[in-house]
N, C-alpha and C positions, 0 to 999 in steps of 0.2 A: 253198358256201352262205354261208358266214361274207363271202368275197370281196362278194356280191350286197346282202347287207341291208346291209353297211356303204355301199354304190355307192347305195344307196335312201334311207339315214339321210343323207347326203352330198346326196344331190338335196334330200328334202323341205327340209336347214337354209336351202341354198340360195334355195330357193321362200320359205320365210317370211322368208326376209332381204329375197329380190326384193319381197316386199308391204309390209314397213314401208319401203324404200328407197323405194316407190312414194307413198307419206305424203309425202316430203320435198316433192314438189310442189305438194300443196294443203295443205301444213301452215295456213301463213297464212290460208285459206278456212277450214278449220277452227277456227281461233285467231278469227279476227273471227266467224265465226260463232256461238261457242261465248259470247266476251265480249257480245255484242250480244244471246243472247235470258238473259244473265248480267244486265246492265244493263236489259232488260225486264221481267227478273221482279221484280227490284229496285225499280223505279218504279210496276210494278203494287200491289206489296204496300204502298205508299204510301197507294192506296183503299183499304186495312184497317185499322179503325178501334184504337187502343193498347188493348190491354187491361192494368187494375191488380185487382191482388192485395193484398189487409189478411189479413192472421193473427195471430189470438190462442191461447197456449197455457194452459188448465185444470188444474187436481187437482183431486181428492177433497179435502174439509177435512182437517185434521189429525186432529181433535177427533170427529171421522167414524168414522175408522181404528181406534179402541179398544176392545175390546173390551166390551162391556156385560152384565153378568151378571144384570139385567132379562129378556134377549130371551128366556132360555129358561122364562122364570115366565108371561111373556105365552104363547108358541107354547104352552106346555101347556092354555092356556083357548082353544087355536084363534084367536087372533085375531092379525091382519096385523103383524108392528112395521116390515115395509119396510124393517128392516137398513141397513147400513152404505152410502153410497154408494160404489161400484168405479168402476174406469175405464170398464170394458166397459160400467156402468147410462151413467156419463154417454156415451159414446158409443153407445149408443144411442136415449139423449132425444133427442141434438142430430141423431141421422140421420131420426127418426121424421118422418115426411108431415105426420103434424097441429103438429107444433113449426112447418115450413115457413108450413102454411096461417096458424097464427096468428100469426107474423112479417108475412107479404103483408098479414093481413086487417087489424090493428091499425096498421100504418105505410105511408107513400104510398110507396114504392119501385118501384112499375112508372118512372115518367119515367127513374131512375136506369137499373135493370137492360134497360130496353127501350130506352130514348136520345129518338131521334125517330119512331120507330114508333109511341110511346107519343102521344094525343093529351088534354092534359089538360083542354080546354073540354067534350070529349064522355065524357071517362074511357073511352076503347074504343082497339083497337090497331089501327092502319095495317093492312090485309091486302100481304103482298108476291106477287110473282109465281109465286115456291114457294109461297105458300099457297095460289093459285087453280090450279095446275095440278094441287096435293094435294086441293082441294076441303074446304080448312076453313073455316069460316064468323067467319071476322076481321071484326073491326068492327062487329058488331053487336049486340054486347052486353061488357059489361068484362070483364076477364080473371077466371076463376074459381080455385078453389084448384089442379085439375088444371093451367092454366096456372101457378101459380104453383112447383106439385111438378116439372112438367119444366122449368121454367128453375132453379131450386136443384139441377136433376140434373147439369146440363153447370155450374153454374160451385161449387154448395157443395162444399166437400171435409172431410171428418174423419177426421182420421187419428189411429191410437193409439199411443201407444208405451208398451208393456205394461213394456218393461224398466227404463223410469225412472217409469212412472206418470201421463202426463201426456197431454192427448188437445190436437189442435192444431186449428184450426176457422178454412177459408181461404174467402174468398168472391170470384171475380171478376167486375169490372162493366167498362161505358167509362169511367165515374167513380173516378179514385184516395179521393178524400173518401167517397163515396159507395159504396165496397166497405169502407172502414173504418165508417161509419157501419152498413152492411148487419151488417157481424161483431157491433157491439155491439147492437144489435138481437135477434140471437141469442141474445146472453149474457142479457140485460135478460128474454129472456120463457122461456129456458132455464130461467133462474131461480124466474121467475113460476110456470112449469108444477110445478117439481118443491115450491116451497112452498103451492102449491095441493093437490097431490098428500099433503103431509105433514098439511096443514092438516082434507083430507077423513078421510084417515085414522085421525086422532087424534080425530076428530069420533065418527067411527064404533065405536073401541075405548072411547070413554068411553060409549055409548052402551050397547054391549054389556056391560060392568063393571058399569054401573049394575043395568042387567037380573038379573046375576048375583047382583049384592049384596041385591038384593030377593026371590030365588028362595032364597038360604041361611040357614041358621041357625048353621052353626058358626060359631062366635067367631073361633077361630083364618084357617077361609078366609073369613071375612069383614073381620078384619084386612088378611089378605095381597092379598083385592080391592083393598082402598079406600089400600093402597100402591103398586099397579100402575095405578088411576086417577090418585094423585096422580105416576107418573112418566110417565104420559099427558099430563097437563098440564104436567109441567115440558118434555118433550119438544114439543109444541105452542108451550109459550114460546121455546125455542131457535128451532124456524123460523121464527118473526118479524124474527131476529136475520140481517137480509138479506144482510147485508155475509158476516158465516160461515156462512151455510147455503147447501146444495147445491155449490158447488164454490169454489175460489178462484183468482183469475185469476194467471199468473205472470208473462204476457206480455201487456198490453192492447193492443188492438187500432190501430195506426198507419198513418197515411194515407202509401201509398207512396211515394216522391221515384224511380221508374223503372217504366218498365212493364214487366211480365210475357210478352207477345208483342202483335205478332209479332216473331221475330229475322231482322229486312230485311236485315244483310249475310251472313249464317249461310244464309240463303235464296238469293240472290243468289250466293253460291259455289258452295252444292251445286247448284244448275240451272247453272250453268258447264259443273264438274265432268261433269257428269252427261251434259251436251251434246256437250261433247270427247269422250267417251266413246264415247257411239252414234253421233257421225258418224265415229271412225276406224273403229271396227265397219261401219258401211255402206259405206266407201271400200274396207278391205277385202275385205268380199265381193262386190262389186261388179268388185272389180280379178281374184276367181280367178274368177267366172263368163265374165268376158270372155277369158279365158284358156282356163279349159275347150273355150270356143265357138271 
């Protein structure tokens, strides 16, 4: 028995030596082969237009971070103080639909993010071939905020990095300027949103203070109101304070000097690669089928 499977291990080495020996003859057909749809794919990726990437990296203020021995004199009259900014708050303004929509709505950025699609005598976008085969109705009216929310889906990115504190906000276009310019944009109504947000707020607790101080009579909680009004107002005054409120930049946003993709010679190897590949695989089985037969 032992004699047989070695006389069987002995054949099959044989056999697969016979089949790469068999290679030696159209190696070169495979090798031009292999370089020539290598070099095509390389040329093709030429009609794909550079993409650039701008990144800016944020914190929390400093001044933010500290603890406040206020917020618990507020929360006991039930009203909002809206706390400390985190990383996770600001990462989640800057991922929010409505921040997108008010960046598209308040700034012309379609030309940029859309390129030539984009048609700016009619303000409406080119329909392409995918679109009529998908059956969207392009063109005929200008791009809306849902337009706006699924193109910040494939190029915005926000990423956190909880261990050092800091959230990174990347935007790609065709435009290198023009992705830098799209980043601050972000920052600029980031900003807007969250001193709006402080501004309503503060509005609203002096609102209610006041109410309270009108419904009381003790001395003492009516002291302690018209001290928590006036750190309502001082609080109000700090986010005026544009440059240190809501978050502080540590990376401003820079207009690329290289693109992002596509990577044409990285592309142009692995379709080589890839090709060499599957045509020894086909020469092979091709060579034990005809053997079989």
């Amino acid at each position: 028995m032992e004699e047989r499977s070695t006389a069987v291990t002995q054949d099959e080495e044989i056999d697969v030596g016979r089949y790469f020996a068999g290679l030696r003859k159209v190696w070169w057909k495979i090798g031009l082969a292999s370089l020539g749809f290598g070099l095509l794919t390389f040329l093709l990726m030429f009609l794909m237009p550079n993409v650039y990437q701008a990144t800016a990296i944020i914190a929390p203020p400093v001044e933010e971070k500290r603890p406040n021995l206020s917020i618990g004199a507020l929360a006991s009259f039930g009203i909002d103080v809206g706390g400390p900014s985190k990383v996770e708050d600001l990462e989640t303004v800057f991922r929010s639909n409505d921040l997108t929509a008010r960046v598209f709505r308040n700034h012309p950025l379609w030309p940029v993010v859309l390129g030539d699609r984009f048609d700016p005598k009619t303000g409406t976008v080119r329909a392409t071939w995918l679109d009529r085969l998908s059956g969207r109705n392009m063109g005929s009216s200008p791009p809306s905020d849902w337009d706006a929310i699924r193109a910040a889906k494939d190029s915005l990115k926000v990423v956190t990095n909880r261990k050092t504190g800091v959230v990174a906000i990347s935007f790609e276009t065709f435009s290198a300027e023009g992705s830098a310019n799209i980043v601050r944009h972000y920052l600029e109504e980031g900003k807007s949103r969250l001193q709006e947000e402080a501004f309503d707020r503060a509005e609203k607790n002096k609102k209610f203070i006041q109410e309270q101080i009108g419904k009381t009579v003790d001395a003492l909680t009516r002291e302690r109101l018209f001290s928590l009004y006036g750190q309502e107002v001082e609080r109000e005054m700090m986010a005026r304070n544009r440059e240190q409120f809501g978050f502080r930049v540590i990376d401003s946003p820079r207009v690329p000097d290289r693109k992002t993709r596509p990577a044409r010679a990285k592309g142009a190897i692995s379709a080589t690669l890839l090709t060499f590949f599957a045509l020894c695989g086909f020469y092979l089985l091709r060579r034990s089928k005809r053997k079989e037969a």
